[in-house]
LUMKEDO-711553 format. One record per residue (C-alpha): x, y, z. Coordinates in steps of 0.1 Angstrom, whole numbers, plus 5000, padded with zeros to 4 digits. Layout:
// residues N
XYZ ...
//
This chain:
// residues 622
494050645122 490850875116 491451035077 491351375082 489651545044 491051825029 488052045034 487751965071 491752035072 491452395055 488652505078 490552425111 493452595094 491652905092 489752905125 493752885139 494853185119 491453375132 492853305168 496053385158 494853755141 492653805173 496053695197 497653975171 495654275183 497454525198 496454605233 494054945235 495555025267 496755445269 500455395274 503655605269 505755535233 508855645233 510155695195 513455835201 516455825226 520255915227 522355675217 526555615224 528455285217 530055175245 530654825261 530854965296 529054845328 526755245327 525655465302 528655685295 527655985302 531556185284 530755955251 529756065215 526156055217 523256105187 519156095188 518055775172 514955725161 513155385175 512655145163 516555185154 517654885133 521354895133 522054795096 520355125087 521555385115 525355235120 525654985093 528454755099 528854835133 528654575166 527354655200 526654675223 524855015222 523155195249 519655355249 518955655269 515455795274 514356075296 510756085309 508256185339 506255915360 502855955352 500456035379 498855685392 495255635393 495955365420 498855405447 499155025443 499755015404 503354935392 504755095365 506354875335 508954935304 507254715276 510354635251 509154405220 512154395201 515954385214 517654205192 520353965208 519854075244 519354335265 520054525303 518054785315 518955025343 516155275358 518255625377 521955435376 520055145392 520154815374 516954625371 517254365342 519354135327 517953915301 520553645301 524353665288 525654015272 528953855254 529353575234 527853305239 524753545240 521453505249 519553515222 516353685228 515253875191 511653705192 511053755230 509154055242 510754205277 508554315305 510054545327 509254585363 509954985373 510155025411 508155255426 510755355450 513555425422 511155655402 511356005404 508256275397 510656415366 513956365347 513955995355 516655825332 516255515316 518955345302 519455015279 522054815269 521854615240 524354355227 523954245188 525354185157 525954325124 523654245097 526654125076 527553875105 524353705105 522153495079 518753655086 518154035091 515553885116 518653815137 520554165132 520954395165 518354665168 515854765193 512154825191 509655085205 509355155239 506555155257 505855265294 502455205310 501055005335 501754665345 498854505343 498554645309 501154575291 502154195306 499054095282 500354235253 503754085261 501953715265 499753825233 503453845214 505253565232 502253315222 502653455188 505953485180 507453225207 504852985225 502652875187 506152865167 507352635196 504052385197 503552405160 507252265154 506751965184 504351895169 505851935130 509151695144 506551435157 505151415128 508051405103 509251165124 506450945120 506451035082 510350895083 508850605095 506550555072 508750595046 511450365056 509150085059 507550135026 510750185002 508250224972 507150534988 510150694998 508751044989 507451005028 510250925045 511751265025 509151445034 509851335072 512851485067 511551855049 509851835085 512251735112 514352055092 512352295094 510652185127 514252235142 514952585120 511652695141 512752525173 515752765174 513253005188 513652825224 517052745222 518353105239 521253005253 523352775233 527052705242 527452855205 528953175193 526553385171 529153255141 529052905152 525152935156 525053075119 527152815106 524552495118 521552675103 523152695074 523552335079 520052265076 519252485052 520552225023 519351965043 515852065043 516652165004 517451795000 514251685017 512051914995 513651834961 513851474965 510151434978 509151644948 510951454924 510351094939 506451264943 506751264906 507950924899 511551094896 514750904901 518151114898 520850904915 523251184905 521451474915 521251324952 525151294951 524751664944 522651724970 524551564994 527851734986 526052054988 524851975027 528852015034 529752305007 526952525023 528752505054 532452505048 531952785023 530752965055 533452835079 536152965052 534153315044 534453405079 531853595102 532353905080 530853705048 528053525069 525053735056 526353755022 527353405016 524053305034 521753475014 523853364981 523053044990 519653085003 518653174963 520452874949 518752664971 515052814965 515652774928 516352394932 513452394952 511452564923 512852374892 511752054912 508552214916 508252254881 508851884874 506451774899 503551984884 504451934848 504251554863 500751624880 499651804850 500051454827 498351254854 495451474859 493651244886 491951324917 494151284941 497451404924 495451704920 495051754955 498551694963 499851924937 497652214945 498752184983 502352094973 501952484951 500352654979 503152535005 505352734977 503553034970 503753015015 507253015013 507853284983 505253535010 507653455035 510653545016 509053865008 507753905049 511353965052 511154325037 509054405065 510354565099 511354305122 509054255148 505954295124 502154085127 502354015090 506253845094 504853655127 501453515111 503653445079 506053245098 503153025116 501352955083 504352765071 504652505097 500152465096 500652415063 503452135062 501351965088 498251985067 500351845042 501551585060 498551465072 497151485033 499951225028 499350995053 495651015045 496850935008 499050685019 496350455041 493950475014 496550354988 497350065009 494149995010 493650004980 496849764976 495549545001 491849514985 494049464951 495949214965 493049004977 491849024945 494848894928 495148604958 491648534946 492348524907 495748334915 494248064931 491648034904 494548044877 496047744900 493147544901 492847554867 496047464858 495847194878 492847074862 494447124829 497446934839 494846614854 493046664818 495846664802 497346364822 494746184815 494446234777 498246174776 497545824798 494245754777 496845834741 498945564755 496545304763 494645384733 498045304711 499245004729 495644864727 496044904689 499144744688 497844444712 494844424686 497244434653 499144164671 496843904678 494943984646 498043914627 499643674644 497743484669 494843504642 496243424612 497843084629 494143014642 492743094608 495442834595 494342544622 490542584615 491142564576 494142304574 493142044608 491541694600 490241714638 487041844639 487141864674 490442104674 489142274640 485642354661 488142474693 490042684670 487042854656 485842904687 489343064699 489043264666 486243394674 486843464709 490343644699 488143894672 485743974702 488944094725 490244254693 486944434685 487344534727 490844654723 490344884693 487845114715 485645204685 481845234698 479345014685 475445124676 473144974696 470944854668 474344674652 475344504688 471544384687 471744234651 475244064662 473743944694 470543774676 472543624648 475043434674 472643354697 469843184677 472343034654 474142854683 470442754696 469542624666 472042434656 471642224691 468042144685 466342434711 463442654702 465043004701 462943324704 464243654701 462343934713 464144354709 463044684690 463344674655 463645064652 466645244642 467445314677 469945604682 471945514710 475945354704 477545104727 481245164740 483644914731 484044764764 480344714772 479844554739 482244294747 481444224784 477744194776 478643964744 480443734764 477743714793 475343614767 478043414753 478243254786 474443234792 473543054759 476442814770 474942704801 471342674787 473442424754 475842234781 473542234811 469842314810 468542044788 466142294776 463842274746 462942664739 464542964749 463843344749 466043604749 464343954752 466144314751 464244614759 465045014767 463545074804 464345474807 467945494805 468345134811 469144864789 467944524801 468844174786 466943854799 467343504787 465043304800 464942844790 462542584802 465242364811 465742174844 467242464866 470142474887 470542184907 470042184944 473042084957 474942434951 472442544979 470942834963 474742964960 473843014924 477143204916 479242864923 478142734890 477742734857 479943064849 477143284871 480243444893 481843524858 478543694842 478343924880 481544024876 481044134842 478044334849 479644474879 482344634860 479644784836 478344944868 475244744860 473944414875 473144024866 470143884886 469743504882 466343344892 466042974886 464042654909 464042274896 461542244869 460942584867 463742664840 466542954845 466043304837 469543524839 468543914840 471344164830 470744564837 473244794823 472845174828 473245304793 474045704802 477445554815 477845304781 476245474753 475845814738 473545964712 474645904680 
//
C-alpha cells in the first residue's frame, strides 16, 4: 500500500471541496421563481378546487405553516408561458425540494409521478425533480399548475431534513435548468452516494484490519464508526424501501447507537482505554434506542430521536475528552496527528449539527454533509498509514530482538560449556587429590617402610625406585605448575647422579638464568619420565662412556637432547627404532604433549634422542 501523508491528504481534500463549491453555483440562467401558491389539504386524485384554500409562501416547510399536520398537500400556481426564443425549446418546472414525494399535473393533465404517494413512500427529499411541460398542454395565460405532495410531520420523523415541505419553483427552459438539477443531484445525491461506497469499503477493510490485529482493536472500531455512517449516508439511494416512514425511523435510530458505540470505543481503546462495563452499556443502549422508539409511537419519533441524539453526542464528547487528555500526556508526533484529526472530525460533526438550523435544501447543509464522510476517509487512511508503519516498526524491532536473542542463546550456551567444563575440571581436580593423598599415604608410606626395613638390596633398590616413581605420578596428579628453572635443577640432579654413579662421563648443558616461564604438571611429568627412560637405555644398553644432555629455548620451543657415545641401536630392529629400548613409550609421551621425540642413532656412532615440546601449549609466564 502507497502511505498517503497528511499534507498530501489535506490538499486533495480541499481541491474536492473547490469542485464541490464550483458544482454548488447556482445556474445564471433567466428563469421564472415562483415564491408563493395556494394551498388546500386534500388526499384526492385533483386539486380540489370547493376546498379551504390559503397563499403559502415557498419554500413552505410544513412544521412552520401547519405544524403537526400530514399530507398530502397540494400546490397550486398560476402563470403565463413565456414567449419562446426558439419554437423547438421545451419548457420545464425545476422543483429542488419536495419532501417525501411528489405529483405534478399541468391544466388537469397529469405529467409526473415520482414514485409511490402512500406509505411505503418514495422517498425523494434530497432529489431535485425536473419537469417536462408539454408544449401542446400549455396555454398563452392562466395555465394551472398543480402539485401534490405527500410527507410527514416534523414530530413523526427524526431529522427535520426528512419533514414534508416543498421548495421554490422554478420554470424556465429545459436545457437550462436539467444542469442545475445534475449540479444538485451530484451534490446532494451522486458525491454522498460514491463517498459512502467508498467509506463502507474502507471500514470494511479497517474491520479487517482490526480483527486480525487484537492489540489494535481501535481499527476494527473504527471499521465500524464507518460501515455506520457509510450506511446512515447510503439511505440517500435507498428510495423505495418496503418500510413505512415509522419503521424507516426506527432502523436509523438503530444505527445511531451503533455508530455511537464505534466512535467511543475507538476513542477510548485509541487511548489505551479499557472499560469492560461501559461496552455492556453501550450495547444495551443499541436496543434501548430502538424500543424506546417502537414503544413512543410515530407521534414521539422526533422528540425521542433528538433526546437521544444529545445523549449520544455527549458520550461521544466525554470520550473525546479522555482521548485528548490521553494525547496531551503523550505528546509525540504521531499521537499528535491523530488527535488533531480525531478533533477536527468533531468540530465537523458539531458544524453539522448546527447546518441543521439552516433551510433544508441549503449549499452550506449539502457541503457540510460531504465534508464528514472526506474527512472519516482521511482519517482512515491516517490510520492505516499509522498502522503499516507501526508494524514496521514491530517487525524491524522484532528482528532486532531475534538478533539479541540468539546472541543471549549463544552465550548461555557458552556459559553453560564453560561452566561444564570447570564443574568436570572441579571434579577431576578433587579426585586427583584424593588419588594423590592415597598413594602418598598409603601405597607410600608401605614403600617408605620396605626401602628402610628390607635386608634385600635388590628389593630395597626396587622399592626406592617404585617410591620414587609413585612421588612423580603424585607430583602429576596434584596439577600444581612447576617453574621451568626448578624442572631444570630436578632434571640435572637425577640425571647426572644416575650417570655418575654407573661410571659415564655426564655433561649437562641448559640456561642458568632465572628463566620466567612455568611448566604444567602434566608436561613436567611426561618429560621426566622420557628422560627417565632415555638415561635408562644409555645405563642398561648403550655401553657408553660420556653423555650430554643439553636443553635450550628455540622461540617458543623447548628442546631436550641427550646425546651418548655408546654402541647405537643394533641393526637387527631394522631401523624400526621404536621396537626397542622404550623409544615407542618416549613418542607417545611427546605426542600427548603435542610435541615430538626424534631418535637418530647408527652402530658406532652413539644415540642421540631429540625431544621438542611447544611451550605456549605447557607453560605460561610466571
Amino acid at each position: 500500500m502507497v502511505p498517503l501523508h497528511s499534507g498530501a491528504l489535506l490538499r486533495r481534500l480541499f481541491a474536492l471541496l473547490a469542485l464541490l463549491l464550483a458544482l454548488a453555483s447556482p445556474a445564471t440562467a433567466d428563469v421564472l421563481r415562483i415564491e408563493q401558491a395556494q394551498s388546500v389539504e386534500s388526499d384526492s386524485d385533483r386539486y380540489p378546487d370547493d376546498g379551504p384554500q390559503r397563499t403559502v409562501s415557498l419554500p413552505d416547510d410544513w412544521n412552520a405553516s401547519r405544524p403537526g399536520r400530514a399530507g398530502p398537500v397540494w400546490y397550486r400556481v398560476r402563470f403565463d408561458a413565456p414567449v419562446a426564443q426558439d419554437a423547438n425549446e421545451l419548457l420545464a418546472l425545476y422543483v429542488e425540494r419536495a419532501c417525501s414525494n411528489l405529483e405534478v399535473q399541468l391544466n388537469g393533465q397529469r405529467l409526473h409521478a415520482a414514485g409511490r404517494m402512500r406509505e411505503p413512500m418514495t422517498r425523494n427529499c434530497h432529489h431535485a425533480q425536473l419537469v417536462t411541460l408539454p408544449a401542446a398542454l400549455l396555454r398563452p395565460e392562466g395555465n394551472l399548475l398543480d402539485i401534490k405532495v405527500a410527507g410527514q410531520p416534523l414530530q413523526r420523523v427524526g431529522s427535520r431534513l426528512r419533514a414534508g415541505g416543498l421548495s421554490e419553483l422554478e420554470l424556465g427552459p429545459h436545457t437550462l435548468l436539467a444542469p442545475q438539477q445534475e449540479r444538485h443531484l451530484t451534490l446532494n445525491v451522486t458525491l454522498p452516494l460514491v463517498l459512502s461506497g467508498s467509506l463502507l469499503l474502507l471500514g470494511g477493510f479497517m474491520c479487517v484490519l482490526g480483527w486480525l490485529n487484537r492489540r489494535h482493536s481501535y481499527l476494527a472500531y473504527f471499521g465500524i464508526l464507518a460501515v455506520g455512517s457509510a450506511l446512515l449516508t447510503a439511505r440517500l439511494g435507498w428510495r423505495d424501501l418496503p418500510l413505512t416512514s415509522f419503521e424507516a425511523e426506527v432502523v436509523l435510530a438503530l444505527l445511531m447507537p451503533i455508530v455511537t458505540l464505534a466512535a467511543v470505543q475507538f476513542l477510548l481503546r485509541r487511548a489505551g482505554q479499557r472499560t469492560p462495563r461501559l461496552g455492556l452499556v453501550l450495547v444495551l443502549q443499541c436496543v434501548l434506542v430502538p424500543a424506546s422508539l417502537l414503544l413512543g409511537g410515530a407521534e414521539r419519533v422526533h422528540l425521542l430521536a433528538n433526546a437521544w441524539a444529545t445523549l449520544l453526542a455527549l458520550e461521544v464528547l466525554v470520550a473525546l475528552e479522555r482521548f485528548l487528555r490521553r494525547a496531551w500526556r503523550r505528546r509525540g508526533q504521531h499521537g499528535w496527528a491523530a488527535a488533531m484529526l480525531i478533533a477536527g472530525t468533531a468540530a465537523l460533526v458539531v458544524v453539522q449539527l448546527l447546518a441543521l438550523l439552516e433551510p433544508p435544501g441549503s449549499t452550506f447543509l449539502a457541503l457540510v454533509h460531504l465534508s464528514l464522510p472526506l474527512t472519516f476517509i482521511g482519517m482512515g487512511l491516517r490510520l492505516v498509514q499509522l498502522h503499516g508503519r507501526a508494524l514496521q516498526d514491530a517487525e524491524a524491532d522484532r528482528r532486532v530482538l531475534e538478533a539479541r536473542i540468539r546472541e543471549a542463546t549463544e552465550e548461555i550456551e557458552r556459559n553453560f560449556a564453560q561452566l561444564t567444563e570447570l564443574r568436570i575440571e572441579q571434579v577431576t581436580e578433587r579426585e586427583r587429590k584424593r588419588i594423590a593423598a592415597d598413594l602418598h599415604d598409603d601405597l607410600g608410606a608401605k614403600l617408605l617402610t620396605i626401602v628402610h626395613t628390607s635386608d634385600n638390596e635388590r628389593i630395597s633398590t626396587l622399592a626406592r625406585e617404585a617410591l620414587e616413581e609413585m612421588r612423580l605420578s603424585v607430583r602429576g596428579l596434584t596439577g600444581r605448575p612447576v617453574r621451568l628453572i626448578d624442572a631444570l635443577g630436578d632434571w640435572r640432579a637425577e640425571a647426572m647422579s644416575r650417570l655418575s654413579q654407573t661410571g659415564i662421563e655426564a655433561r649437562w648443558v641448559a640456561p642458568t638464568d632465572d628463566l620466567p616461564q612455568t611448566l604444567s604438571a602434566r608436561a613436567y611429568v611426561q618429560t621426566t619420565r622420557i628422560l627417565r627412560e632415555a638415561v635408562n637405555n644409555i645405563i642398561k644398553h648403550s655401553g657408553a662412556t660420556h653423555c650430554t644432555v643439553t636443553c635450550q629455548i628455540d622461540g617458543s620451543d623447548f628442546q631436550l637432547a641427550i646425546q651418548d657415545n655408546g654402541r647405537g641401536i643394533p641393526m637387527e630392529l631394522d631401523g624400526r627404532l621404536d621396537r626397542g629400548h622404550g623409544m615407542s613409550s618416549m613418542k607417545h609421551r611427546a605426542k600427548q604433549l603435542q610435541g615430538q621425540c626424534l631418535v637418530e642413532s647408527g652402530p658406532g656412532y652413539g644415540t642421540v634422542i631429540r625431544l621438542t615440546l611447544p611451550l605456549e601449549r605447557h607453560a605460561v609466564a610466571a
